[in-house]
matplotlib code that plots the C-alpha trace (Angstrom):
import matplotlib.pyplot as plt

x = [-85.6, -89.0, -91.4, -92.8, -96.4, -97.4, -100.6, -97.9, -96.3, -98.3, -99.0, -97.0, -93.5, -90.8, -88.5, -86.9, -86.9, -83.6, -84.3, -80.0, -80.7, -83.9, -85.3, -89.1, -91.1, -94.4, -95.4, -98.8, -97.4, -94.8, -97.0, -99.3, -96.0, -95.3, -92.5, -92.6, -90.0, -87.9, -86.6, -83.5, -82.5, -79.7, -81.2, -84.9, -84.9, -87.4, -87.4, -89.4, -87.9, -90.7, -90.3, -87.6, -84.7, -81.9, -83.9, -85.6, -81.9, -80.3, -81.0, -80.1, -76.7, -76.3, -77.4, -74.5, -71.8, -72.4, -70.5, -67.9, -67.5, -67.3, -64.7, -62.7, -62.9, -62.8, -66.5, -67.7, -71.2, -72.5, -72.6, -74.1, -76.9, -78.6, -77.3, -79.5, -79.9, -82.6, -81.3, -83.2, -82.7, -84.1, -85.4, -87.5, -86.2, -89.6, -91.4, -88.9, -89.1, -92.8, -92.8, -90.6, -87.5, -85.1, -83.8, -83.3, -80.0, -79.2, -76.5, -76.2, -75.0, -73.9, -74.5, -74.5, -74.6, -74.8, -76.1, -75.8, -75.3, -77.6, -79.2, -77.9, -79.4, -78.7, -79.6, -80.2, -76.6, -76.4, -75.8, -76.6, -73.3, -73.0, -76.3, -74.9, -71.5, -73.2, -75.2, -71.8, -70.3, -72.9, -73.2, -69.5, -70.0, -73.2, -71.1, -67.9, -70.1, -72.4, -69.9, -66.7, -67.0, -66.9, -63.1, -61.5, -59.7, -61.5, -58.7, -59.4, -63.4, -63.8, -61.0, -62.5, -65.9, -64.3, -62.9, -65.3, -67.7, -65.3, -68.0, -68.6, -72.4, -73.1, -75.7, -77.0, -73.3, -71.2, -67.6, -66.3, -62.7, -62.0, -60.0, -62.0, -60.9, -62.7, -64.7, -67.5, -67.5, -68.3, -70.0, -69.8, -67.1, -64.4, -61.6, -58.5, -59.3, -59.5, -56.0, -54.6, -55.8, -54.4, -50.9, -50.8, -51.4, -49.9, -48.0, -49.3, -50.3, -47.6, -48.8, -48.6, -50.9, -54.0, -53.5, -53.7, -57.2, -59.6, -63.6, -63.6, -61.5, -64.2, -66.5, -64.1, -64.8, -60.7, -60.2, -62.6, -60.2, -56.9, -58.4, -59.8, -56.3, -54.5, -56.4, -56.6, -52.5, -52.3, -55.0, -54.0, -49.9, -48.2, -45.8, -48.6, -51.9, -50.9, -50.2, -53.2, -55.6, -54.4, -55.2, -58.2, -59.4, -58.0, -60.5, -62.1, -58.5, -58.7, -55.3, -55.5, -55.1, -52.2, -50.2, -51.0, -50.3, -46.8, -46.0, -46.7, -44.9, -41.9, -39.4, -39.6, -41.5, -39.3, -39.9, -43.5, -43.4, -41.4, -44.3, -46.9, -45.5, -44.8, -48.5, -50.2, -47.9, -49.3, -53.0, -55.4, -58.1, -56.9, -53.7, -53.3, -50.8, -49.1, -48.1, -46.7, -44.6, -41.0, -38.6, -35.2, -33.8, -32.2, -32.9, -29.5, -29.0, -27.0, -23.3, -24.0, -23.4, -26.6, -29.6, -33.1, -35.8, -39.4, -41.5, -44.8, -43.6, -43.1, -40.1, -36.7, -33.6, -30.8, -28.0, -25.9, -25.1, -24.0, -22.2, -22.5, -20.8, -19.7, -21.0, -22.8, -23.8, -26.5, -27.8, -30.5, -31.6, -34.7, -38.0, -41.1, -45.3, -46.6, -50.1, -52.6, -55.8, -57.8, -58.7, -62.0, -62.3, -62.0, -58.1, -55.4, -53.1, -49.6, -47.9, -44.3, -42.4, -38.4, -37.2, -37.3, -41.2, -44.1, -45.4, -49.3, -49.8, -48.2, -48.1, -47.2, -45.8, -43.9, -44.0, -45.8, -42.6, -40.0, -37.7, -37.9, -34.8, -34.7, -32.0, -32.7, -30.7, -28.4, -29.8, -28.0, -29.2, -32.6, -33.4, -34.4, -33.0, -35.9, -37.0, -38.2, -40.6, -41.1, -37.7, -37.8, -35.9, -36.6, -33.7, -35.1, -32.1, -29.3, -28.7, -25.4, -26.0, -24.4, -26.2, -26.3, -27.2, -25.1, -27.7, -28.8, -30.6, -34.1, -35.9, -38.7, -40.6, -43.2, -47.5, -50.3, -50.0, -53.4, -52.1, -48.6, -50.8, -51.0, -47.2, -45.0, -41.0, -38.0, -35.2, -31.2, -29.6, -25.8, -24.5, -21.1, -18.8, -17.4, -14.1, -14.1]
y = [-75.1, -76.9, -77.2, -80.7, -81.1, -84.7, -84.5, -84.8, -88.0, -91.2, -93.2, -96.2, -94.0, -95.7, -93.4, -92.4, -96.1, -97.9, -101.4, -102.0, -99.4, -100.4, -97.2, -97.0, -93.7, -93.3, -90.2, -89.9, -91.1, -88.3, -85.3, -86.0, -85.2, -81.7, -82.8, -81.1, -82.3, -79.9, -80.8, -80.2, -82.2, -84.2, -84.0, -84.8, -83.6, -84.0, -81.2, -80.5, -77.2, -73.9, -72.3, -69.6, -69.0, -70.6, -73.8, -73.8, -73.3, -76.1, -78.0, -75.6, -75.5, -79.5, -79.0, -76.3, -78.6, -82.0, -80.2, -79.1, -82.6, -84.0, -82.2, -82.6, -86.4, -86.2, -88.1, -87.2, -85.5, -88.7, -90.5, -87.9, -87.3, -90.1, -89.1, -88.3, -88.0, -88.5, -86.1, -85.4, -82.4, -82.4, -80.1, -82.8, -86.2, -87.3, -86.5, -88.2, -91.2, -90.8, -91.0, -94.2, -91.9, -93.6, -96.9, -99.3, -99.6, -96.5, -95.6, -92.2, -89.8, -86.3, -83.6, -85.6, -89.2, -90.7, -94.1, -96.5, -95.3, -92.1, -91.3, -88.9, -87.3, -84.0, -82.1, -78.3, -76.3, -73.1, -71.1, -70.8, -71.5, -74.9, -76.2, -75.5, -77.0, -80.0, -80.5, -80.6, -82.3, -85.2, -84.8, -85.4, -88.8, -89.9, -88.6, -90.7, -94.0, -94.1, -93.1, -93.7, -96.7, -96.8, -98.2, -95.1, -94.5, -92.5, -89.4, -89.1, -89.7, -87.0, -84.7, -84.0, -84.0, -80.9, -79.6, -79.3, -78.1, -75.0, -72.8, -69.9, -69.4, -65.7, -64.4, -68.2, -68.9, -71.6, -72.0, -75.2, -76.0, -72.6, -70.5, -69.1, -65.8, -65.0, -65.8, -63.8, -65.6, -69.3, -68.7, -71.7, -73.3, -73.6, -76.1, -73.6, -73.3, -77.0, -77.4, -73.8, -75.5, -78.8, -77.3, -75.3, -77.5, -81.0, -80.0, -81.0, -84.6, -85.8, -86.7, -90.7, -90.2, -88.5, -91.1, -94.1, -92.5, -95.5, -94.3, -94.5, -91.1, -89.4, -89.7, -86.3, -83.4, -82.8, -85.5, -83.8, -80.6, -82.2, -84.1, -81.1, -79.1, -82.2, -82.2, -78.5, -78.2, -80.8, -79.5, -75.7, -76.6, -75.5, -78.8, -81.0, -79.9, -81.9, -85.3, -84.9, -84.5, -87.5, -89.5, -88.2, -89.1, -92.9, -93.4, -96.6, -97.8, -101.0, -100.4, -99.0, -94.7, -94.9, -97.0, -94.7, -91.9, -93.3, -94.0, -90.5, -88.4, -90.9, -89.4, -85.4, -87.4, -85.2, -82.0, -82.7, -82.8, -80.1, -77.9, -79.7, -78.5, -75.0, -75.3, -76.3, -73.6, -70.9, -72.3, -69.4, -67.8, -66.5, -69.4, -70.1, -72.7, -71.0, -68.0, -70.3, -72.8, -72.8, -71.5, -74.0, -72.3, -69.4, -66.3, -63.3, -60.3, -60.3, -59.3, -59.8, -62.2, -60.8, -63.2, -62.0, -62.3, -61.4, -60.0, -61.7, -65.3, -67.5, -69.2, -68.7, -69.8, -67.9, -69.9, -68.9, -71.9, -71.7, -74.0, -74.6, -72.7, -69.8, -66.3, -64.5, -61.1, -60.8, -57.4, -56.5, -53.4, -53.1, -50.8, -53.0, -53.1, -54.9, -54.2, -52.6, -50.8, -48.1, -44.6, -42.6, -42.5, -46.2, -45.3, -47.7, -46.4, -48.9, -49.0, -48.9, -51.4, -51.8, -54.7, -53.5, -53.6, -51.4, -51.7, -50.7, -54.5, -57.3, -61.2, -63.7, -61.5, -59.6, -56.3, -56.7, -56.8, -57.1, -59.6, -63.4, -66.0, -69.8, -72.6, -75.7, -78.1, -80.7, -83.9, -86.4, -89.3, -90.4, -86.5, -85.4, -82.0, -79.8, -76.5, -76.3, -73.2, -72.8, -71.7, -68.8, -65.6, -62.0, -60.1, -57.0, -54.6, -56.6, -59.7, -61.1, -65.0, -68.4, -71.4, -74.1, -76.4, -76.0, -75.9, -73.4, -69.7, -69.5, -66.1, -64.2, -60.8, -61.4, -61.6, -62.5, -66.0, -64.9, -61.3, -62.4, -61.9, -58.2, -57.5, -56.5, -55.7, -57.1, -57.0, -58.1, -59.9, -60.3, -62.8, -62.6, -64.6, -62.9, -63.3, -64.8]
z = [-209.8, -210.0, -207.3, -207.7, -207.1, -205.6, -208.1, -210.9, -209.4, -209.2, -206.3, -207.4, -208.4, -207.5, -209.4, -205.6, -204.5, -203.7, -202.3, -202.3, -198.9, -198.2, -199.2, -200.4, -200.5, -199.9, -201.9, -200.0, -196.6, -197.5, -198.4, -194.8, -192.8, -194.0, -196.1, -200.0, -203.2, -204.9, -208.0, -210.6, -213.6, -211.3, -208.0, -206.1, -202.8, -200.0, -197.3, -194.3, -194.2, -195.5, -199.0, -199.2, -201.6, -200.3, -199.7, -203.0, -205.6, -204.1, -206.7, -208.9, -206.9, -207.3, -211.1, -211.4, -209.7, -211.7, -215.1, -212.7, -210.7, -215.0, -215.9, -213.0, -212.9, -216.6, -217.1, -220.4, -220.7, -221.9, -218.8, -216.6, -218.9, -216.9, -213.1, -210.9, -207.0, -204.3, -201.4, -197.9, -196.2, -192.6, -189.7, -188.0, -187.9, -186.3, -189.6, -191.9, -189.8, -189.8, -193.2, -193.8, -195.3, -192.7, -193.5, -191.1, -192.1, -192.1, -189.9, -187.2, -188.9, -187.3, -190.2, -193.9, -195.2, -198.2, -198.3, -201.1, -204.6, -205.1, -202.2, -199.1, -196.3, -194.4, -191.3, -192.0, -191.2, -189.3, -192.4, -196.3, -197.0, -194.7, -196.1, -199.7, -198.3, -196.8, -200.1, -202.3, -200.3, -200.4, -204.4, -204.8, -202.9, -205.1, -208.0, -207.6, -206.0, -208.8, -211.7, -210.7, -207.9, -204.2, -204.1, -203.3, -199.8, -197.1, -197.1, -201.0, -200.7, -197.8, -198.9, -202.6, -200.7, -198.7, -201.6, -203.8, -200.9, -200.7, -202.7, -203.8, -205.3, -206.7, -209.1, -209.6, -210.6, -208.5, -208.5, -206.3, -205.1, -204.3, -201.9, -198.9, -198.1, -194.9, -192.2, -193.3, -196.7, -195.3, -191.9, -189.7, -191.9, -189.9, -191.5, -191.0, -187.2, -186.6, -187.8, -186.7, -183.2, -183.7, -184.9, -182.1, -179.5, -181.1, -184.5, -187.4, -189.4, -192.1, -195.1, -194.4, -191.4, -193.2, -195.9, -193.8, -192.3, -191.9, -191.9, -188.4, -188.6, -189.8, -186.5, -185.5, -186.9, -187.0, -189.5, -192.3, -191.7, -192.2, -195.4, -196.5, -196.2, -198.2, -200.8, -200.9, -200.8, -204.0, -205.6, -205.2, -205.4, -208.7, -208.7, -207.4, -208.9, -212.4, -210.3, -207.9, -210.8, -212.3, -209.0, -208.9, -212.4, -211.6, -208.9, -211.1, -211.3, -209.5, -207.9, -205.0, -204.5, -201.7, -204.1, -207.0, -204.3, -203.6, -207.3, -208.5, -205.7, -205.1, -206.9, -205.2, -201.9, -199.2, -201.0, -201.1, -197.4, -196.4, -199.2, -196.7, -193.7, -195.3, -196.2, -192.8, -191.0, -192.9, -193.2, -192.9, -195.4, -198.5, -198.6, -201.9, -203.3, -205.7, -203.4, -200.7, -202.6, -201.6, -204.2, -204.3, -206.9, -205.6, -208.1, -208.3, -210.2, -213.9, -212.6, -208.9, -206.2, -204.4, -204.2, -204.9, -202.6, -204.1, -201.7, -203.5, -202.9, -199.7, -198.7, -200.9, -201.3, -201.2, -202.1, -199.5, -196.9, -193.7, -190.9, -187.5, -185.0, -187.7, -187.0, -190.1, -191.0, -192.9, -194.0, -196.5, -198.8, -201.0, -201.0, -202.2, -201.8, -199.1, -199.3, -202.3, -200.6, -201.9, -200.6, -199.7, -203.9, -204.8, -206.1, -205.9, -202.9, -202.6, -199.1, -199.1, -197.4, -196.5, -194.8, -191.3, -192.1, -190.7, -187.7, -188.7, -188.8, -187.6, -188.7, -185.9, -183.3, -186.1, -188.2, -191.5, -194.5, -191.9, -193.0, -192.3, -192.6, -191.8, -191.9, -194.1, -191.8, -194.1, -193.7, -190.9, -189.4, -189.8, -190.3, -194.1, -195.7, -194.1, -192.4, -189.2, -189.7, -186.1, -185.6, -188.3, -187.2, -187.7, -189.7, -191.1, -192.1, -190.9, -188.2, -186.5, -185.6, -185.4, -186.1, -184.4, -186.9, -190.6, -193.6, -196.3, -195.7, -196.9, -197.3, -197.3, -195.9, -193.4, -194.7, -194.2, -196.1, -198.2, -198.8, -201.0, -204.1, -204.2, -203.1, -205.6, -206.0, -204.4, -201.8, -201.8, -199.5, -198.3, -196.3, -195.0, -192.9, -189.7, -188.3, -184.7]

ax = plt.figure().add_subplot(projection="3d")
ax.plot(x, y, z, "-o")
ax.set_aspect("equal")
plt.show()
């Protein structure tokens, strides 16, 4: 991080100039309204904001996320060696306007907006983490316009925005397009809520519908979530995060992403959204991809008829079917970890779980390990081979039900979606036809 002073630039620099935007900066004109420069080796930024810490690494933060953004869109070093940014972080609008750092053309913007090809601007964010957020999130713009092109579809161009702008940034070290884990981690953040809220109330988006966003989508605050959670669920997917990466990397492709989009995911297309529904259902901190992919291929024991459910993996199938109309018993047996904590001491302490589950905590209305079943309906009609996951039932050590709709038994113990990683062992499951 430099602190530039105005004696070291002259009064003619027109190194932050972009006449494209109609952008010309008045270093003097600049300096009389209280606003000072901060400088890195990618990024120039003007802020009326006073000296503290957080303020003065963000361009260290931006300098730290330009490698990353490289490697991910797979620009060699090269290229970036000349990339650099003109960013405006603002308090007081009236002394940025004061000072000619408005364009004309410059459109309202709510929180961030990047304008032309390397220049963005930014109100000041209710928390170090939003301003750092906001600040990525701008960056990957001016990356991808001035490296990459500006023909990329508005889902893809705000979701890898959002994704990279999931940060973390510790001991001067930034990791981007991670999980969040908690609220206390990204104050003020807020993506799982805006769809937790919009599931609840309208069900979620399909996959089609966030691609087809136009830019005026992104005038609601909703619309960053939902690209923010597709891109996270590709990038963060075990069967998807290969495909994604290649879609992103082909943003300079002249063909267009969606038909990329459809051309990479057209042969497993229904899976894919059935994982995206299993995805947004379960949406909360600490979700990772790799924990909540749905198993097809049921897993049994050497000798045994008896499927395996793991208790450290989402949905699973069984490979037991059922029909409509039939009465089933299904029972279940098995002692696992559900949760690793640690005592007074700092030891490892494992609870024990069967698959009636314990009722210290409970997920959804339902003890934490208890035993979770659901019905992948057959396809007929229009309908596609898919779970409803709204209509899971609780089975813990044994169940008697009849369907109503004939399909085959998925599995798995009920968690915390973020909290699968630290389970450990596994249950059995019988399913057996009664007599009427």
């Amino acid at each position: 991080m430099l602190q530039v002073s105005f004696a070291e630039c002259e009064a003619g620099d027109d190194r932050y100039d972009d006449p494209t935007i109609g952008l010309k900066v008045d270093l003097e004109r600049v300096k009389s309204n209280g606003i000072r420069v901060i400088s890195g080796n990618h990024l120039t930024l003007f802020t009326d904001l006073p000296r503290s810490k957080s303020i003065d690494e963000l361009p260290a933060v931006f300098d730290a996320a330009v490698p990353q953004w490289s490697k991910f869109f797979l620009v060699p070093e090269n290229r970036i060696a000349g990339f650099s940014v003109v960013g405006f972080l603002i308090k007081d609008l009236r002394k940025f306007r004061s000072s000619g750092l408005i364009p004309s053309k410059l459109p309202p913007f709510k929180n961030g907006y990047t304008f032309g090809k390397r220049s963005f601007w930014m109100y000041d964010q209710p928390s170090d983490f939003m301003r750092r957020q906001l600040l990525i999130h701008e960056g990957t713009h001016s990356f991808i316009f001035s490296l990459l092109g500006e023909r990329v579809r508005p889902w893809l161009n705000e979701g890898l925005a959002e994704l990279f702008g999931s940060h973390q940034w510790q001991e001067n070290r930034l990791s981007t397009a991670v999980r969040i884990d908690s609220r206390e981690e990204a104050p003020f953040w807020g993506r799982t809520k805006v769809i937790r809220d919009h599931v609840d109330q309208f069900g979620h988006l399909s996959i089609q519908e966030i691609l087809s966003y136009q830019s005026s989508a992104f005038l609601k605050v909703d619309s960053y979530g939902w690209a923010w959670a597709l891109s996270s669920f590709l990038h963060s997917h075990p069967l998807y995060r290969e495909r994604f990466g290649k879609l992103a990397s082909s943003i300079s492709n002249p063909e267009d992403v969606n038909r990329q989009f459809a051309s990479l995911f057209q042969s497993d297309r229904e899976e894919l959204e059935e994982q995206w529904s299993a995805f947004v259902w379960d949406l909360d901190y600490g979700l990772d991809g790799e924990h909540s992919a749905i198993q097809y291929t049921p897993v049994q024991r050497k000798n045994e008829t008896l499927p395996i459910i793991a208790a450290n993996r989402s949905w699973q199938s069984s490979g037991v079917s059922v029909v409509a109309g039939k009465t089933y018993w299904i029972r279940s047996k098995g002692r696992f970890v559900i949760r690793q904590t640690d005592d007074q001491n700092g030891k490892p302490v494992a609870w024990p779980c069967e698959t009636n589950g314990i009722t210290l905590e409970y997920y959804r209305g339902n003890p934490l390990g208890v035993l979770m079943a659901n019905i992948r309906v057959e396809p007929h009609g229009d309908r596609s081979n898919r779970m409803d996951f709204g209509k899971q039932m609780k089975i813990g050590l044994s169940k008697t039900f009849k369907p109503t709709e004939s399909g085959m038994l998925f599995f798995r113990v009920n968690e915390f979606p973020g909290d699968y990683g630290d389970n450990s062992g596994e249950l059995l499951v019988s399913v057996v036809e009664k007599e009427e």
